[in-house]
GUPADREN-743873 format. One record per residue (C-alpha): y, x, z; residue in one letter; residue number from 1. Coordinates in Angstrom, 1 decimal. Each point is the difference from the previous one (the first is absolute). Layout:
<recs>
> c2_c1_c3_rest_nr
> Y_X_Z_A_NUM .
...
</recs>
This chain:
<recs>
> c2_c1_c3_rest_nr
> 0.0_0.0_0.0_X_1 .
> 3.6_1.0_-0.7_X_2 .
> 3.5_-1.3_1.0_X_3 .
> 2.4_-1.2_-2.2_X_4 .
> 3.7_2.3_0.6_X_5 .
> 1.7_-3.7_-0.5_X_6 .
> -1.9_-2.6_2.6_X_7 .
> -2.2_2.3_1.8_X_8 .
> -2.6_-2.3_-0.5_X_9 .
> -3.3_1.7_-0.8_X_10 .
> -1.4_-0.1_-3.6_X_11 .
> -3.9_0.9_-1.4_X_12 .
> -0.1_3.5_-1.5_X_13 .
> 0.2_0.0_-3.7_X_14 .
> 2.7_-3.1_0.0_X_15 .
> 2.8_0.6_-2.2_X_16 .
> 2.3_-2.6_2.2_X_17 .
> 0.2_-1.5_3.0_X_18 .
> -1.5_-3.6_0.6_X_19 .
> 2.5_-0.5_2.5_X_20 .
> 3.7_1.1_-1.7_X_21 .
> -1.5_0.4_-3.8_X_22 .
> 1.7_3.9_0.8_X_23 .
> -1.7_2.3_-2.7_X_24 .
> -1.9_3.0_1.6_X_25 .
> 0.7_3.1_-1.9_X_26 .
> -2.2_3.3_0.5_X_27 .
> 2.3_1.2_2.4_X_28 .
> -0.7_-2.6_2.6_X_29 .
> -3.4_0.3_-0.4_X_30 .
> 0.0_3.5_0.8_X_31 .
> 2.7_-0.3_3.2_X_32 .
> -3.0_-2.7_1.1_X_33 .
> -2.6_2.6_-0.9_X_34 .
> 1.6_2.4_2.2_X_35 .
> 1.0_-2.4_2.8_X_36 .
> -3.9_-0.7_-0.2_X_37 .
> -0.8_3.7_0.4_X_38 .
> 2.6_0.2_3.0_X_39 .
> -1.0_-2.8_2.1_X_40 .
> -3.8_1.1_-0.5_X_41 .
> 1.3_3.9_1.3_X_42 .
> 1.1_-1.3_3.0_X_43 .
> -3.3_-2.7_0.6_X_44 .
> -1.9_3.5_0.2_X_45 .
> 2.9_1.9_2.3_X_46 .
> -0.3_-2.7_2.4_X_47 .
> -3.6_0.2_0.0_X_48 .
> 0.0_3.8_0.9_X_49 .
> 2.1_-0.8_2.4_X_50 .
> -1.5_-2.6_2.1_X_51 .
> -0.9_2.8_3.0_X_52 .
> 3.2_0.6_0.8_X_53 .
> 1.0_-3.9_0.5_X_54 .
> -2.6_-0.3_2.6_X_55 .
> 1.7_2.7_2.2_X_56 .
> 3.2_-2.0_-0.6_X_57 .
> -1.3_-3.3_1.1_X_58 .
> -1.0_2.1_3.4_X_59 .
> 3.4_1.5_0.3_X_60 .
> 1.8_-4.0_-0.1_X_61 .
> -2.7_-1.2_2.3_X_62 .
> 0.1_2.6_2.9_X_63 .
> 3.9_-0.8_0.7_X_64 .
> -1.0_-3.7_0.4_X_65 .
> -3.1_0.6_2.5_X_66 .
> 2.4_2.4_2.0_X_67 .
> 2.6_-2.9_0.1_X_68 .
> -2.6_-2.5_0.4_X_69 .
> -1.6_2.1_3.4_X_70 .
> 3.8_0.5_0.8_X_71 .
> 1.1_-3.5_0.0_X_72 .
> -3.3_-0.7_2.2_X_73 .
> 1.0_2.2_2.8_X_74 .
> 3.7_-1.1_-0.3_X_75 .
> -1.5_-3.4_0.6_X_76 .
> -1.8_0.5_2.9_X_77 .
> 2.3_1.9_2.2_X_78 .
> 2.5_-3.3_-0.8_X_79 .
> -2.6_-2.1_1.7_X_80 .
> -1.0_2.5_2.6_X_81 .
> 3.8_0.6_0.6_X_82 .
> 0.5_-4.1_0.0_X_83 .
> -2.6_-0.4_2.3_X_84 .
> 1.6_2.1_2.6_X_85 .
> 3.0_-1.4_-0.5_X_86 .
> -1.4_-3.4_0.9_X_87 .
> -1.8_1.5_3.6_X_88 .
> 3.2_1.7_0.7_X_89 .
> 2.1_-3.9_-0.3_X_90 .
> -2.7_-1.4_1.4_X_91 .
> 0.1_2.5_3.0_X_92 .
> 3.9_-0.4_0.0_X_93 .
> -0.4_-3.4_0.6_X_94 .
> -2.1_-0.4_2.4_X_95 .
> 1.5_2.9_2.4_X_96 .
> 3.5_-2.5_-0.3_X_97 .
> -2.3_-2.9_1.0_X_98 .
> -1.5_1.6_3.0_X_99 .
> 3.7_1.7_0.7_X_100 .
> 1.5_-3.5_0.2_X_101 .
> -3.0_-0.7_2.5_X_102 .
> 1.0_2.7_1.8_X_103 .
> -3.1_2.4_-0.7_X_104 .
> 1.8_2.9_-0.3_X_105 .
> -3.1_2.2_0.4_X_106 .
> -1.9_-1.4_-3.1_X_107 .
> 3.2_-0.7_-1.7_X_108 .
> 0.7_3.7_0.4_X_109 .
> -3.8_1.1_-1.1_X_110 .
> -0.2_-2.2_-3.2_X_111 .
> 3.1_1.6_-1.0_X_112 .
> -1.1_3.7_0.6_X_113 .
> -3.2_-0.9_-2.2_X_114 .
> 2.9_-1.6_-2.5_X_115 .
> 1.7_2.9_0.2_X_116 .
> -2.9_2.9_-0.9_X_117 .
> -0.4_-2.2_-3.1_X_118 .
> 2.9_0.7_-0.9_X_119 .
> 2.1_2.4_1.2_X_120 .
> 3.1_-0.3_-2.4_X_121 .
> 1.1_-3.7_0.7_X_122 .
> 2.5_0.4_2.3_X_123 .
> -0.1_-4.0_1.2_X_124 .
> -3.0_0.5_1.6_X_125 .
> 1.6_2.7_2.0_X_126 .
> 3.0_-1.7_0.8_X_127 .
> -1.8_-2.8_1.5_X_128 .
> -2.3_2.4_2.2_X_129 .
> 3.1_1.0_1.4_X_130 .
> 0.7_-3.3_0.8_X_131 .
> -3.2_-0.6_1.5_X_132 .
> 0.4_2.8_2.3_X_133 .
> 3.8_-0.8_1.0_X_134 .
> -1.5_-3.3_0.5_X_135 .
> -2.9_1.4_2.4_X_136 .
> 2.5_1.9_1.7_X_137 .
> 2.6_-3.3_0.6_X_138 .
> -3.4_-2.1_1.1_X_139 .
> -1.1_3.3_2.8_X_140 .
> 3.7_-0.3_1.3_X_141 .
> -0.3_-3.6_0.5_X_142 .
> -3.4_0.4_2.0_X_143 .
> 2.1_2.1_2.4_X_144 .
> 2.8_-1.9_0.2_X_145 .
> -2.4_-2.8_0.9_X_146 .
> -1.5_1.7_2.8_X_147 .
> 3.0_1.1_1.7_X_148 .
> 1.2_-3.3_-0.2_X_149 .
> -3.5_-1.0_1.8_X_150 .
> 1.1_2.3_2.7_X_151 .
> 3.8_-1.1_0.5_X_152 .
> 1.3_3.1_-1.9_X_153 .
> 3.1_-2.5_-1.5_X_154 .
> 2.3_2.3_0.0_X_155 .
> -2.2_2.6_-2.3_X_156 .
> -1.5_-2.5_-1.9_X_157 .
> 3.1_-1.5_-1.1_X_158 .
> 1.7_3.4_-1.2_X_159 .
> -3.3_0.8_-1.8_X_160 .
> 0.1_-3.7_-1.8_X_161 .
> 3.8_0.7_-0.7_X_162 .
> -0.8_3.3_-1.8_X_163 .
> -3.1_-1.1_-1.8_X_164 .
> 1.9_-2.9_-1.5_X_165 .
> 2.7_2.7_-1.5_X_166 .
> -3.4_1.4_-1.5_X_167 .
> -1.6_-3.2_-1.4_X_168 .
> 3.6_-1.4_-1.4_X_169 .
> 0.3_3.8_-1.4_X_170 .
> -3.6_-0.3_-1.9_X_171 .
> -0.4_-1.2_-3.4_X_172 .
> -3.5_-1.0_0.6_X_173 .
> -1.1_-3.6_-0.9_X_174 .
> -2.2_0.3_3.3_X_175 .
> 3.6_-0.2_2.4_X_176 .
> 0.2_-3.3_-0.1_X_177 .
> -3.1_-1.2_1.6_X_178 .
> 1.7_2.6_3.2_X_179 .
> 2.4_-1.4_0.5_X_180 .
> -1.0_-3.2_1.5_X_181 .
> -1.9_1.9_2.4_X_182 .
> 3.4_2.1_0.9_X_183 .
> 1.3_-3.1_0.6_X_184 .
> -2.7_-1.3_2.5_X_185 .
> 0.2_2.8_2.0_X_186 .
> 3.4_-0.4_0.3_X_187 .
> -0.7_-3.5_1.4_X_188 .
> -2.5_1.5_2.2_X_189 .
> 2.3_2.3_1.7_X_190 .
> 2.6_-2.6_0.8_X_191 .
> -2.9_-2.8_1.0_X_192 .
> -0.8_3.2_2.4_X_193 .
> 3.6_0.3_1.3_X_194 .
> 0.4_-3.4_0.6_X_195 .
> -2.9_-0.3_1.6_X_196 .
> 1.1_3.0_2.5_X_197 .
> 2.7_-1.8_0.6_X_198 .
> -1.2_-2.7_1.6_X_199 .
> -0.7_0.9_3.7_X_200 .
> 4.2_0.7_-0.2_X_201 .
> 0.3_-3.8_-0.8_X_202 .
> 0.5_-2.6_2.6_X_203 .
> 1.7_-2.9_-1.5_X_204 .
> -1.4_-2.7_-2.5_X_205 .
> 2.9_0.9_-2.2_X_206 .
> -0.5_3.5_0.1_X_207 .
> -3.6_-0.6_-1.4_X_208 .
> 0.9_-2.9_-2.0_X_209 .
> 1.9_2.6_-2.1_X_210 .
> -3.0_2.4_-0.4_X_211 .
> -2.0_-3.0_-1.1_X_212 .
> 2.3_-0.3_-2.8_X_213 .
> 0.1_3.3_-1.3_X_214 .
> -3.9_-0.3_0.0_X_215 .
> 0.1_-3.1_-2.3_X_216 .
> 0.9_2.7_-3.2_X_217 .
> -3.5_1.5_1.0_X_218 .
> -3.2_-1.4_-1.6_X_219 .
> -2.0_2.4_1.6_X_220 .
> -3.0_-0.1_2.5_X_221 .
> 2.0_2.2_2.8_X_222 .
> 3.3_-2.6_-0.5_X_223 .
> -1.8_-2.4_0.8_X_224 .
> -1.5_1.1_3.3_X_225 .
> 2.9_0.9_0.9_X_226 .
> 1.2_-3.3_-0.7_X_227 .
> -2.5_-1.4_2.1_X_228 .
> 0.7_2.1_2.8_X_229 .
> 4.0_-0.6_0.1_X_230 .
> -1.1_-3.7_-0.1_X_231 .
> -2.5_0.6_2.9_X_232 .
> 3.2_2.0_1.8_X_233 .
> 2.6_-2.9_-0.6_X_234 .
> -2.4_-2.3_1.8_X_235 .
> -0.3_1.7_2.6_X_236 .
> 3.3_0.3_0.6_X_237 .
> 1.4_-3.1_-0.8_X_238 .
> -2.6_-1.5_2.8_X_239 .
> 1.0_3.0_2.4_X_240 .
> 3.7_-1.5_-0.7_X_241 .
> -1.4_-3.5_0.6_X_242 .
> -2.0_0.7_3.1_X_243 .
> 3.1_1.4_1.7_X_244 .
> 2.3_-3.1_-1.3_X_245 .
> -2.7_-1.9_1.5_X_246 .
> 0.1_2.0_3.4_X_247 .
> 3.3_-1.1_0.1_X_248 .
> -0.4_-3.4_-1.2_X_249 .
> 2.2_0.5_-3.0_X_250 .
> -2.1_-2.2_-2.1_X_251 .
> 2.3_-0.2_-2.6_X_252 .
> 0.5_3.3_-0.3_X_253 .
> -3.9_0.7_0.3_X_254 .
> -0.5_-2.5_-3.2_X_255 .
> 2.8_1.5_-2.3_X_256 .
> -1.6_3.6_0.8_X_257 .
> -3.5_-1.3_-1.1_X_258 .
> 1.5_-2.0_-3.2_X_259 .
> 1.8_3.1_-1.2_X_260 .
> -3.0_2.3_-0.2_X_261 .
> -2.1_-2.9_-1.8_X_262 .
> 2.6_0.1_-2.9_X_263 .
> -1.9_4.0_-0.5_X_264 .
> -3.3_-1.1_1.2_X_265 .
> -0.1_-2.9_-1.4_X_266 .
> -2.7_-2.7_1.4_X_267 .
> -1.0_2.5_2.4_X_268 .
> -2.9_-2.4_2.2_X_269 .
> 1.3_2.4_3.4_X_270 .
> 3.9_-0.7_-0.4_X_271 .
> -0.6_-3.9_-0.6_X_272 .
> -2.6_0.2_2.5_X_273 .
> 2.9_1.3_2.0_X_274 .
> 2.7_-2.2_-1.0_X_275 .
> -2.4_-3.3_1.1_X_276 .
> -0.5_1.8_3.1_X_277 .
> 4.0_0.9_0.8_X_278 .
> 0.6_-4.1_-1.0_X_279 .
> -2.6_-1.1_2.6_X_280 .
> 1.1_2.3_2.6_X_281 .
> 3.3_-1.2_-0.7_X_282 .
> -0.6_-3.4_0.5_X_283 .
> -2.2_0.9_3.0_X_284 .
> 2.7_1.8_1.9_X_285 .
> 2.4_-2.6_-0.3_X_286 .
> -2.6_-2.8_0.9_X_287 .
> -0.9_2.5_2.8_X_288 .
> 3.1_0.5_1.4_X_289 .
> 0.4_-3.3_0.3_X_290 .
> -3.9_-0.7_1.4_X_291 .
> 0.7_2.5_2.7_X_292 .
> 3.1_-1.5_1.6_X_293 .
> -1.9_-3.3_-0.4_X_294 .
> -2.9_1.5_2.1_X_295 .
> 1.2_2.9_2.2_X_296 .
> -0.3_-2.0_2.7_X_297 .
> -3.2_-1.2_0.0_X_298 .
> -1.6_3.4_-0.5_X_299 .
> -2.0_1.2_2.8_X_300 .
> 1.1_3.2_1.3_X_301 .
> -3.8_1.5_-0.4_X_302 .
> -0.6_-1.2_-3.4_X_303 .
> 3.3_1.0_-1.1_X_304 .
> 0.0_3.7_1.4_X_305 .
> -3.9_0.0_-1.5_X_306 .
> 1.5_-1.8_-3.1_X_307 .
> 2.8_3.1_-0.2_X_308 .
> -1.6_2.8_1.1_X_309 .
> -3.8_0.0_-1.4_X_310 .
> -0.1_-2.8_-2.5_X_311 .
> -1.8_2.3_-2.8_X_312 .
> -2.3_2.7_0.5_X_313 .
> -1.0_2.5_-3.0_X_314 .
> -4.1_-0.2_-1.1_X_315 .
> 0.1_2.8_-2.1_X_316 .
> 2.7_2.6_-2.2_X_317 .
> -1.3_2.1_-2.6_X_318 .
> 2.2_2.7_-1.9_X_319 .
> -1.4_1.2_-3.9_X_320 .
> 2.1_3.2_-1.5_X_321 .
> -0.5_-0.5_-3.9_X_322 .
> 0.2_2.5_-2.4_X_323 .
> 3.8_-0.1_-0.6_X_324 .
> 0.5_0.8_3.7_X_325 .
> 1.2_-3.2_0.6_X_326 .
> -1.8_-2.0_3.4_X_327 .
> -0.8_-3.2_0.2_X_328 .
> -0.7_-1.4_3.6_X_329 .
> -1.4_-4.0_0.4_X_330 .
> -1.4_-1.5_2.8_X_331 .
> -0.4_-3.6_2.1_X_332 .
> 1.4_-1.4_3.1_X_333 .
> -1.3_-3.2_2.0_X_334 .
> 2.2_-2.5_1.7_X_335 .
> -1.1_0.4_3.3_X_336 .
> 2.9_-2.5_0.6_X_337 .
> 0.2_-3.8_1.5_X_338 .
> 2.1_-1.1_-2.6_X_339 .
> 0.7_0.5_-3.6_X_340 .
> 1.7_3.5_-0.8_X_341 .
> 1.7_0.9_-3.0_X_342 .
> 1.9_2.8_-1.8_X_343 .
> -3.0_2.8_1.3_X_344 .
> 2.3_3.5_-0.4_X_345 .
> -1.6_2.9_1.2_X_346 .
> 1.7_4.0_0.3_X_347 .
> -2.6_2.3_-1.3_X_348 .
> 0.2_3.6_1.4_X_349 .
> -1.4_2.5_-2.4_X_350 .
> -1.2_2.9_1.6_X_351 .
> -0.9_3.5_-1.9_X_352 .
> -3.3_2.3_0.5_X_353 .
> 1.5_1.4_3.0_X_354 .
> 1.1_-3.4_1.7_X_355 .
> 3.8_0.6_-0.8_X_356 .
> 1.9_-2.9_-1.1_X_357 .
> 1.2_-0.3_-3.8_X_358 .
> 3.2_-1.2_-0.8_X_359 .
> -0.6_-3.0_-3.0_X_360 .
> 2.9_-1.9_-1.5_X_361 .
> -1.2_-3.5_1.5_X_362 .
> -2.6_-0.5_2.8_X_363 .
> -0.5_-3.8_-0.1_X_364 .
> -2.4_-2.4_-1.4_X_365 .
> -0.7_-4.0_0.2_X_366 .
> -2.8_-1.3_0.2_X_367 .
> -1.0_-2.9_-2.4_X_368 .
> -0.7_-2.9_0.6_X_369 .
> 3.4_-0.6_1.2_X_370 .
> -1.4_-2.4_2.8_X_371 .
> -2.9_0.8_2.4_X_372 .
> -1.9_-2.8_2.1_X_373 .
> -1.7_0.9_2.8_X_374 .
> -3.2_2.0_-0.5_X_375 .
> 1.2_0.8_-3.9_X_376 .
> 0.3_3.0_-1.3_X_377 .
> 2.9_1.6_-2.6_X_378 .
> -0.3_2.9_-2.3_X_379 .
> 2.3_2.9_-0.7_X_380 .
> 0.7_2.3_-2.8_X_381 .
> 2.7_3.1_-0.2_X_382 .
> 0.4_2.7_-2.0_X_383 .
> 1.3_3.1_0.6_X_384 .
> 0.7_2.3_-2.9_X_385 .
> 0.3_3.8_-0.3_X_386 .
> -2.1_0.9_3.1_X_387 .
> -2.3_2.9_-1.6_X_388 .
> -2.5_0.2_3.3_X_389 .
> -2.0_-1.6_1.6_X_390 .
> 1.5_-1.8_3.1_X_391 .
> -1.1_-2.7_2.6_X_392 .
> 1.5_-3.0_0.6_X_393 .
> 1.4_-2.0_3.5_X_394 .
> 1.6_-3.6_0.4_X_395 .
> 3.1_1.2_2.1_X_396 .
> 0.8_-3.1_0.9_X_397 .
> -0.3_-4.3_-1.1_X_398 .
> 2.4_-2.6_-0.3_X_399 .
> -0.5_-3.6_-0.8_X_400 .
> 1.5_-3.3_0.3_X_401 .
> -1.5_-2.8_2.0_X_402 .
> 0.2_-3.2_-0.9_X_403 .
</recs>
């Protein structure tokens, strides 16, 4: 086959023109085919010979690609081995903050030391092993300050709060803010303490009445013993205060004492227990009075010197020192009398391990029921606070009305 010079198309040897154009072929395109022939066939055998050496070449394009194949392999591993260990230091991270904000400052501080040999160059996890150890520090200062508050150290305690709150508001650490509350309670501690020191100073409802209210910003387990005990204080006294209106048949004067400490403890069963009691021996005084003009004349002069002298006898006195160093001292008399007696006060003499006499704010005690028939007997109850030893009780003397 030969081309035609016009259309290219090919043409059978021997043709004188082309089927295609209708272009005549002369000799010389013949030959120019002949010798294209003759070329094309050269280099069919010089490709042949060299067929070795395109085998070597194939080799030489296919080692670069295994090489970048293993390459990329290895590349891709150490991303996921690297990823991995990214993912147990977060997760390591995490929960150290978790048992921080629980405040497990040990572990918090361990699973960030294991965070931190895995890897060494991120500086965050540093930075918050710092805080964990700032934070381990504040917490072992707080355990002190606790322990000298437990021993009254106030004074100590509260410069050491004072100065650790000038480190905690100095700290960046997201930990402060579960310190400071505790700061805060010890501060309450220490002036639940004072107040409570305080107390033995007090003698007047008022006086306690104004503790109590400085108490009411506490709601804490020490206010509110405290509370209780200032309440326990102000009815004592208001019924010391009463007693000795009634001992001088100020009635009046007995009631308004008792109705001023009920506005602080309010309800209190002893102080309206009291204020019944003040009423009746009120009104039994003045029906008394009148009773004994009525009948002074009629009294027989051994009943009435019996009647006055040795109308009730004491059965039995018992004194309890509890663990606050207050004493308690109760007992019962019997009306020994011929007639009704009423308005029972005895003077208690308190008496210390070596028989001496102590010197207590108020010394007398009724006995209730306010009225004794013959042959009855009445019950007493006192309280004397702030004793601290162990003491023994004597009725000093009894005095009663007859009726």
């Amino acid at each position: 086959m030969i081309e035609c010079p016009n259309c290219q198309n090919e043409v059978s040897e021997g043709s004188r023109f082309c089927p295609n154009c209708g272009t005549k072929l002369d000799d010389a395109t013949r030959l120019h085919n002949d010798e294209l022939s003759a070329t094309v066939a050269k280099e069919t055998s010089s490709r042949t010979v060299q067929r070795e050496p395109k085998k070597k070449k194939w080799i030489m394009i296919l080692l670069p690609m295994v090489v970048l194949l293993l390459a990329g392999g290895g590349v891709g591993y150490t991303y996921a081995h690297e990823k991995n260990i990214n993912e147990e230091v977060l997760k390591l991270k995490r929960d150290a903050e978790a048992s921080a904000l629980e405040g497990e400052y040990d572990k918090a501080e361990s699973l960030l030391v294991q965070a931190v040999e895995k890897r060494e160059d991120f500086s965050v996890l540093k930075k918050d092993l710092a805080f964990i150890k700032e934070a381990k520090t504040f917490d072992a200062e707080l355990a002190d300050i606790e322990e000298q508050i437990q021993k009254d150290e106030l004074e100590n305690a509260s410069d050491r709060i004072d100065n650790l709150r000038s480190d905690v508001d100095a700290s960046n650490s997201k930990l402060v803010p579960g310190f400071l509350p505790k700061l805060d309670t010890m501060e309450s501690q220490i002036k639940i303490k004072r107040i409570n020191s305080e107390l033995a100073e007090l003698s007047t409802v008022d006086q306690l009445a104004a503790k109590l209210s400085t108490l009411s910003r506490y709601n804490l387990e020490e206010a509110t013993k405290v509370k209780a005990k200032i309440l326990e204080k102000i009815v004592t006294i208001a019924s010391n205060n009463a007693e000795n209106h009634i001992a001088s048949k100020e009635f009046s004067k007995a009631i308004a004492a008792v109705d001023h400490a009920l506005q602080f403890a309010v309800n209190n069963e002893k102080l309206l227990q009291l204020k019944k009691r003040i009423q009746q021996e009120q009104e039994a005084f003045v029906q008394a009075q009148r009773e004994r003009i009525e009948r002074a004349a009629e009294k027989a002069a051994q009943e009435d010197l019996k009647n006055q002298t040795a109308a009730v006898e004491v059965k039995n006195i018992k004194a309890e020192l509890d663990d606050l160093g207050d004493l308690t001292v109760t007992g019962e008399v019997e009306s020994v009398a011929t007639k009704i007696v009423s308005s029972v006060t005895l003077e208690l003499e308190v008496l210390d391990s070596d028989g001496n006499p102590i010197d207590v704010e108020e010394n007398t005690v009724t006995v209730y029921p306010m009225y004794l028939n013959p042959g009855d007997t009445g019950k007493f109850e006192k309280q004397f606070f702030e004793i601290n030893e162990e003491v023994e009780v004597n009725v000093d003397n009894i005095e009663w009305y007859v009726e």
